[in-house]
C-alpha positions as CSV (number, residue, x, y, z in Angstrom):
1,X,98.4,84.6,137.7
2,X,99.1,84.9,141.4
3,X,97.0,82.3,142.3
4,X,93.9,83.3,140.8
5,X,91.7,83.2,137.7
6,X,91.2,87.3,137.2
7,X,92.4,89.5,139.7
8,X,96.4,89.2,138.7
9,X,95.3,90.1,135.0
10,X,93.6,93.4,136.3
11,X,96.1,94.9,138.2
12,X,98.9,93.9,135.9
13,X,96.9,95.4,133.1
14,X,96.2,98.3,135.0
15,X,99.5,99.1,136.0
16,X,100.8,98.9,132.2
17,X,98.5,100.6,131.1
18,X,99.0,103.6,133.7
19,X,102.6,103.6,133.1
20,X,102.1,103.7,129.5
21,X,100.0,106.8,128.9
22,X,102.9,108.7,131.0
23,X,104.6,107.1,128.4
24,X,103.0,108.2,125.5
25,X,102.6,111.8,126.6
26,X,106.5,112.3,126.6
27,X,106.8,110.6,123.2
28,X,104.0,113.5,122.1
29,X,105.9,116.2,123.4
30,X,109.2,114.9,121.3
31,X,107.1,114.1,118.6
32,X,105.9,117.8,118.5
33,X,109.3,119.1,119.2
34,X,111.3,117.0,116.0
35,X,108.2,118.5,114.2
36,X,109.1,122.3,114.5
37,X,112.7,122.0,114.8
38,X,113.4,119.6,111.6
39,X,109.9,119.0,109.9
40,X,108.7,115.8,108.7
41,X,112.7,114.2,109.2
42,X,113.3,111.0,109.9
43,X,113.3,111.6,113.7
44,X,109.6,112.9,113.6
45,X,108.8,109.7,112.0
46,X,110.4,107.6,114.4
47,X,109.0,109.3,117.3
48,X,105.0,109.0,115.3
49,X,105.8,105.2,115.4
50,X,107.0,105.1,118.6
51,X,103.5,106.4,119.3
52,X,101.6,104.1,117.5
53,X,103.5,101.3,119.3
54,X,103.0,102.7,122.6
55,X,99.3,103.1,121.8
56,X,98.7,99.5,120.5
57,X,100.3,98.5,123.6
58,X,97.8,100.7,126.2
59,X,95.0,99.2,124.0
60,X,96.0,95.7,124.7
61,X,96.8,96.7,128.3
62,X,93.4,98.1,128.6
63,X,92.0,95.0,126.8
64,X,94.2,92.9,129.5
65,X,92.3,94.6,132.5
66,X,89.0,95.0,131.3
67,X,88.3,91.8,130.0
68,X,88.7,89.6,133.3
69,X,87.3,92.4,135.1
70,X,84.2,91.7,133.1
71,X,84.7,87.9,133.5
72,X,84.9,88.6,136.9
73,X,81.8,90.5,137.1
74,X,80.2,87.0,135.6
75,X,81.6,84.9,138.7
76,X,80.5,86.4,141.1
77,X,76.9,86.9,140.1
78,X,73.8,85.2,139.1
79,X,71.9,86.3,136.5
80,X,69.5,88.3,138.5
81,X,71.4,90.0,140.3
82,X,73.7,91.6,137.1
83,X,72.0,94.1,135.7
84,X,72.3,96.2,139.5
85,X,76.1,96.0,139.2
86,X,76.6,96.4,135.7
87,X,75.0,99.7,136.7
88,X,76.5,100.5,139.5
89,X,80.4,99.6,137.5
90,X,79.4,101.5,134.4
91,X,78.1,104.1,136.3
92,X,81.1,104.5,138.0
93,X,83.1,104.0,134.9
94,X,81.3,107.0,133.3
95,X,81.8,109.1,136.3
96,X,85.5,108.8,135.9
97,X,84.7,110.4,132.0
98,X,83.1,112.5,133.8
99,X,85.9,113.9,135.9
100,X,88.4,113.5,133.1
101,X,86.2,115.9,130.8
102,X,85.9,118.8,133.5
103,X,89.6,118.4,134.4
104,X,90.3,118.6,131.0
105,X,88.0,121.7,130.5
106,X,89.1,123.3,133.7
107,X,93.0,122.9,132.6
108,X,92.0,124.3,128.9
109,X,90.3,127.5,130.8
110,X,93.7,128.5,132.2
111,X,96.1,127.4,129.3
112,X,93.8,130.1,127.7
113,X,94.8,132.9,129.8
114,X,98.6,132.5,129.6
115,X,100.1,135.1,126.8
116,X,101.8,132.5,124.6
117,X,98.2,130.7,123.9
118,X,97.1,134.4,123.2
119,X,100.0,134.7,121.0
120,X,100.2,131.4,119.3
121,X,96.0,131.7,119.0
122,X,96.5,134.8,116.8
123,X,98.8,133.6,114.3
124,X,96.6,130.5,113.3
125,X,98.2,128.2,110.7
126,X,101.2,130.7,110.6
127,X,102.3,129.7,113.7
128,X,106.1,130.6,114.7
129,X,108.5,127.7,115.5
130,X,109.6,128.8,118.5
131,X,106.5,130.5,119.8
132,X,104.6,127.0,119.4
133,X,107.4,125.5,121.0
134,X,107.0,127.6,124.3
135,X,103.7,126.6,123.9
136,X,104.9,123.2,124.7
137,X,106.4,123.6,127.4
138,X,103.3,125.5,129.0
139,X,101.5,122.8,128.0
140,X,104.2,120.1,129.4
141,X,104.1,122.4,133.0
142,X,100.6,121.8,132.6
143,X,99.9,118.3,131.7
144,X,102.8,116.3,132.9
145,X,101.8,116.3,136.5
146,X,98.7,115.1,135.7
147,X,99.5,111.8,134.0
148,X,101.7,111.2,136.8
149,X,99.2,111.8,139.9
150,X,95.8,110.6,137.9
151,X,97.7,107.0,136.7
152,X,99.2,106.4,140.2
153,X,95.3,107.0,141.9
154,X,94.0,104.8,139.4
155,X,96.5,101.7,140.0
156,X,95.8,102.1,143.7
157,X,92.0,102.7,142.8
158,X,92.2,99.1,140.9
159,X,94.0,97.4,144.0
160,X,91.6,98.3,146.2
161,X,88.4,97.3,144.0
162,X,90.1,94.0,143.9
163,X,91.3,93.7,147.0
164,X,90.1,90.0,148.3
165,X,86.9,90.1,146.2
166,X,87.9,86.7,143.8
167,X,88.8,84.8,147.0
168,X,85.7,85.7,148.9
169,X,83.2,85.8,146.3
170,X,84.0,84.0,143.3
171,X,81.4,80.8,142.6
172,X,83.8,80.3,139.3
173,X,85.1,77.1,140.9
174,X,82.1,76.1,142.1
175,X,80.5,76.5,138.9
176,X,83.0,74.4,137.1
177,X,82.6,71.6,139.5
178,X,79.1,71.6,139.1
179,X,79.2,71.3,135.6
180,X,81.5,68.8,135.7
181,X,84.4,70.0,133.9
182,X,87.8,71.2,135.5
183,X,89.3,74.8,134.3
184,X,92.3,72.7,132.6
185,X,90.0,70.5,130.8
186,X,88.8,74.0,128.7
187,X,91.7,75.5,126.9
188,X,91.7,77.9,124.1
189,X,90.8,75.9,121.3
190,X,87.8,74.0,123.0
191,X,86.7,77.6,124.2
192,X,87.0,79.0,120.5
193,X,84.6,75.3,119.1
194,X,82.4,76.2,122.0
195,X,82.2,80.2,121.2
196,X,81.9,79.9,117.5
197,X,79.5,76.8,117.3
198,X,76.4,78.7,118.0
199,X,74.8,81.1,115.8
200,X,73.4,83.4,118.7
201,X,77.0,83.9,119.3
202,X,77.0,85.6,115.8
203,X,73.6,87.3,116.0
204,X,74.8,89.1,119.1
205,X,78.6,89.7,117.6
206,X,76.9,91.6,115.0
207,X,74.4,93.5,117.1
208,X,77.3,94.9,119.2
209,X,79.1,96.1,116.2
210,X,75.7,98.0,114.9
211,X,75.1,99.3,118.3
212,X,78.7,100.4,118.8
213,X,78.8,102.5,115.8
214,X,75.7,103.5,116.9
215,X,76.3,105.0,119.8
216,X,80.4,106.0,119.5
217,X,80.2,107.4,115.2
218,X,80.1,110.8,117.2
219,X,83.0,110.8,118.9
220,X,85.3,112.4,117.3
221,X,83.5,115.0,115.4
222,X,81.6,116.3,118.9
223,X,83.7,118.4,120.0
224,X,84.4,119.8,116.4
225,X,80.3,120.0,116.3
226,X,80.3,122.5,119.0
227,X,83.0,124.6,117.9
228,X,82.0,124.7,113.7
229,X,78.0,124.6,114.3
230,X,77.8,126.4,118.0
231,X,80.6,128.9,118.0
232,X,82.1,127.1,121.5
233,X,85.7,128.1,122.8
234,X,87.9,124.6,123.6
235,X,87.0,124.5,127.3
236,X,83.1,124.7,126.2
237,X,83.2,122.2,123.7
238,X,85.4,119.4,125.9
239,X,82.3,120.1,128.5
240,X,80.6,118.9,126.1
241,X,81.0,115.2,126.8
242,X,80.2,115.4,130.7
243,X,76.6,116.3,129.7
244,X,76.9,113.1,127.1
245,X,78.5,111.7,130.1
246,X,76.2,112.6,133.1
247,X,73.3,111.3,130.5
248,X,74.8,108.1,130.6
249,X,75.4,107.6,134.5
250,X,71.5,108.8,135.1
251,X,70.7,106.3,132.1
252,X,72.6,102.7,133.2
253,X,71.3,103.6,137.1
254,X,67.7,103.4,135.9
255,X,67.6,101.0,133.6
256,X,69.9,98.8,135.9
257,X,67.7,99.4,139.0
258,X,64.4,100.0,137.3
259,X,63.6,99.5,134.2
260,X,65.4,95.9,133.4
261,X,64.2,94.5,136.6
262,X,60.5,95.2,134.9
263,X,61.0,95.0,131.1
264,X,63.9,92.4,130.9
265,X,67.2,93.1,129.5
266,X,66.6,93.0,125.8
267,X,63.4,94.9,125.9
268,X,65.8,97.5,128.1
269,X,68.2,97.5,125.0
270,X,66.1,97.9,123.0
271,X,63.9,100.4,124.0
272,X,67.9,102.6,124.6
273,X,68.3,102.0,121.1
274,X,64.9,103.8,120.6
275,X,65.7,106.6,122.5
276,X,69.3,106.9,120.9
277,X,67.4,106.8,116.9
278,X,65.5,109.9,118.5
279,X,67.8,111.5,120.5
280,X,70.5,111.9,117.4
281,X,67.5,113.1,114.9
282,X,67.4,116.0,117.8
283,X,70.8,117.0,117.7
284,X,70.5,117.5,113.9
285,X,67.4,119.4,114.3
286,X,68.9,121.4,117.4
287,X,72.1,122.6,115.1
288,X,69.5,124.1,112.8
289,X,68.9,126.7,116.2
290,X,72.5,127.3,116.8
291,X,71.4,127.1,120.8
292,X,74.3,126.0,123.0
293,X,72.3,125.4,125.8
294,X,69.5,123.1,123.9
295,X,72.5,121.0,122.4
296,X,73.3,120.9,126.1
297,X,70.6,119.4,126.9
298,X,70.0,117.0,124.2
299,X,73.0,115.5,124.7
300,X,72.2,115.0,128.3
301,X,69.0,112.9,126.5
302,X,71.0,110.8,124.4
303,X,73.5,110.3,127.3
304,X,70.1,108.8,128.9
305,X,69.0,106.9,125.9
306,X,73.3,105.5,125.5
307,X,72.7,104.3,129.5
308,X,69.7,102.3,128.8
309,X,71.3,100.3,125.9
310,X,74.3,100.3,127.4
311,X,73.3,98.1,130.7
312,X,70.9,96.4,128.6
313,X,73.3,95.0,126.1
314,X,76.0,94.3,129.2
315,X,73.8,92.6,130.8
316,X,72.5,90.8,128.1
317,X,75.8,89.9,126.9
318,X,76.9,88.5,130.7
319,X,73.9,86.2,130.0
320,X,75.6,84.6,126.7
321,X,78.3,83.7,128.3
322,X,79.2,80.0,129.1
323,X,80.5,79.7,132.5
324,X,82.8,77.6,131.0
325,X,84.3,79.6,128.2
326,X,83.8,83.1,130.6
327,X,86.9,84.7,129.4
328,X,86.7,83.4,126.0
329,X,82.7,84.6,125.5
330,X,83.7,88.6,126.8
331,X,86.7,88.7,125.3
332,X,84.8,87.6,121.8
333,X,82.4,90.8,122.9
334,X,85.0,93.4,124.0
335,X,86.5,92.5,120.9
336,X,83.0,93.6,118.9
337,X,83.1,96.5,120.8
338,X,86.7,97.6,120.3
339,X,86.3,96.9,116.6
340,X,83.3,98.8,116.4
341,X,84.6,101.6,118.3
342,X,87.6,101.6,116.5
343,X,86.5,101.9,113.3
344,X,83.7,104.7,114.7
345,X,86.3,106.6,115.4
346,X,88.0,106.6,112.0
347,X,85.1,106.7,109.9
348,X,83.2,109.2,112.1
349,X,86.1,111.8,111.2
350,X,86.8,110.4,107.7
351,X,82.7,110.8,106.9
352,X,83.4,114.3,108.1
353,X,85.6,115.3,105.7
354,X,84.4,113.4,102.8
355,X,80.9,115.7,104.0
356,X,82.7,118.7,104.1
357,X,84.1,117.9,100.8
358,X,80.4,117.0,99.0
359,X,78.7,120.6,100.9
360,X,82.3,122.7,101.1
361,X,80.9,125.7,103.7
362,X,77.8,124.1,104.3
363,X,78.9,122.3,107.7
364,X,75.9,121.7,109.4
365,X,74.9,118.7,106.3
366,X,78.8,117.4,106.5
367,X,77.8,116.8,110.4
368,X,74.3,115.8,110.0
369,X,75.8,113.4,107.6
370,X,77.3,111.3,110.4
371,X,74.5,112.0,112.7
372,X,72.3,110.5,109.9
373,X,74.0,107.3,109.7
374,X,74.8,106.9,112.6
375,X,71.1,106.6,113.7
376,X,71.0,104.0,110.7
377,X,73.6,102.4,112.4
378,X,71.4,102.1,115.4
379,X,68.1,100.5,113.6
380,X,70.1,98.0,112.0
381,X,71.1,97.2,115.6
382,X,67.6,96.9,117.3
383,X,67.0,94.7,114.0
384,X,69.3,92.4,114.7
385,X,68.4,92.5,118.3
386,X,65.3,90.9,117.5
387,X,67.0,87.7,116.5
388,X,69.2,86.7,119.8
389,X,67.4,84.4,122.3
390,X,69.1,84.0,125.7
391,X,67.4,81.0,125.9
392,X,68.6,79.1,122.9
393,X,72.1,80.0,123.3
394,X,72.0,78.8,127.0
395,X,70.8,75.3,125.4
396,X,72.9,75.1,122.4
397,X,76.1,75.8,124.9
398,X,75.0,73.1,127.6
399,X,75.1,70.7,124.5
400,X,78.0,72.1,122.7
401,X,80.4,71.8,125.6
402,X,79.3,68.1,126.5
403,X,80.1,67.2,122.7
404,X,83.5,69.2,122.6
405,X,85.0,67.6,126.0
406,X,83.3,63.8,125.0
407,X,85.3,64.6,122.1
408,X,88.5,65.4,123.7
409,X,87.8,62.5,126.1
């Protein structure tokens, strides 16, 4: 696309998806609107699937702009050199969450203060049509200008982050001529024998699933968490994930500087997965205090421990990857993750409510629940990282790809 191997994907992904959250947040308020005015009508429904369509499509435009990001990462690096700028992108990648979680808190803290949240706060579930639908428009004053200024910085933030780095840098070319295959000798079908012919390829699959759930079963229930076991207004408890977050920049820094330049990469997932088993058995022992401020800080701990596995498995997973097959081999990962983040944040909330169910007023077992298995989740993982060997993959690949293209030939 455009000439190149990576860069056109990015920015085209990156535009779509900018344009489509806009997108969705006007659908919202129409959504919201149909809702009060006419009640579960046909029109409501139509604008809910409207949403859902929108949102598959931001997902695959995400998907379309990470994945040959990450590719990209691949080219232009040799293997000792990745774990330093996996941590500096994720780093940088977490900072955004970062910022998005204190705008967000910051923008809560003064929706608070306006009389119709005052108002629409003190009826609770007997909320007045057209009280919550001034309440929109607040909110649409608020938001609105927002997901028009935020999307716009971060298609120009893409462009320049880009900007000249595949033609200058790039050793994908290179690499393929080295090896003695041309990119249109490796289409999708060779790249799928190639990816699906070695069984490290499914001893890692599997370990990013376990370690995805492991670190993401949380997600949606945190926030909920602050407010049901800690007593935290809305603006407190979406704060809440910059500490996770702030964990998690501090975390992929070291481990990408200092501790997998010592240990090695798996031993640096590996000991993150550690520190995530006891980071999470703290956050169920600190909701037994009730202490904002500890759950604070524990959080900031398991942000630490998430950063560790987090450039440990990235970097690990940049190393399974046949330069070959690069696309093919992260998009097979992203795909582990997004399945296993997916599905963290479905049963995360549905294990929720099947607790609260089981324990009725007894909250702090419904949420230690997940917390519980979701550390389960994570020693599953570190046992399945015992099984993948960078080495034997590397060797099985070499091999695999001179069979599949003296087959083809």
């Amino acid at each position: 696309m455009f000439g190149l191997h990576r860069t056109g994907y990015v920015l085209v992904g990156a535009a779509s998806f900018a344009m489509l959250s806009f997108g969705a947040v006007q659908v919202i308020w129409q959504m919201a609107t149909s809702l009060y005015q006419t009640g579960w009508s046909g029109a409501t429904w139509g604008w809910i699937s409207l949403l859902i369509f929108l949102f598959g499509l931001y997902g695959m435009a995400i998907g379309a702009a990470s994945t040959p990001f990450t590719t990209l990462l691949v080219d232009i690096t040799d293997e000792e050199e990745r774990s330093k700028i996996v941590g500096i992108d994720w780093a940088m990648l977490l900072s955004g969450t970062i910022a998005g979680a204190i705008t967000i808190g910051v923008l809560l803290k003064k929706l608070e203060v306006l009389p119709i949240f005052k108002t629409v706060k003190s009826q609770g579930a007997n909320i007045q049509a057209a009280d919550f639908l001034s309440l929109v428009e607040a909110l649409k004053g608020t938001l609105n200008p927002l997901y028009i200024v935020m999307p716009l910085i971060v298609v120009g933030m893409a462009i320049v982050a880009t900007w000249g780095i595949e033609r200058r840098y790039s050793r994908y070319q290179q690499r393929m001529l080295s090896s003695g295959v041309s990119a249109e000798t490796v289409g999708f079908g060779q790249a799928w024998s190639i990816l699906t012919a070695n069984r490290q390829t499914s001893y890692f699959f599997s370990f990013l699933i376990a370690m995805s759930v492991g670190l993401f079963l949380q997600d949606p229930i945190l926030e909920p968490f602050g407010g049901d076991i800690f007593g935290l207004a809305p603006g407190a408890t979406a704060l809440l994930n910059a500490f996770w977050g702030s964990g998690t920049v501090i975390g992929i820094l070291l481990a990408g500087f200092l501790i997998s330049p010592r240990i090695g990469k798996r031993q640096t997932a590996k000991l993150g997965c550690q520190g995530v088993v006891i980071s999470l058995v703290l956050v169920i022992a600190t909701a037994l205090t009730g202490n904002a401020k500890l759950l604070q800080f524990v959080l900031l701990l398991f942000g630490l421990a998430s950063g560790v596995t987090t450039t440990g498995a990235i970097t690990l997973m940049l190393d399974l990857t046949a330069v070959e097959t690069a696309g093919t081999f992260i998009g097979a990962w992203g795909l582990a993750q997004a399945l296993a983040r997916g599905c963290s944040t479905l049963f995360g909330g549905v294990l929720l409510d099947l607790g609260k169910l089981v324990f009725g007023k007894n909250l702090l077992f419904a949420y230690g629940t997940v917390f519980g298995l979701q550390a389960v989740a994570m020693l599953v993982a570190i046992q399945l990282l015992g099984r993948v060997n960078v080495q034997e993959f590397q060797s099985s690949a070499k091999d695999t790809i001179a069979a599949v293209i003296a087959n083809d030939a």
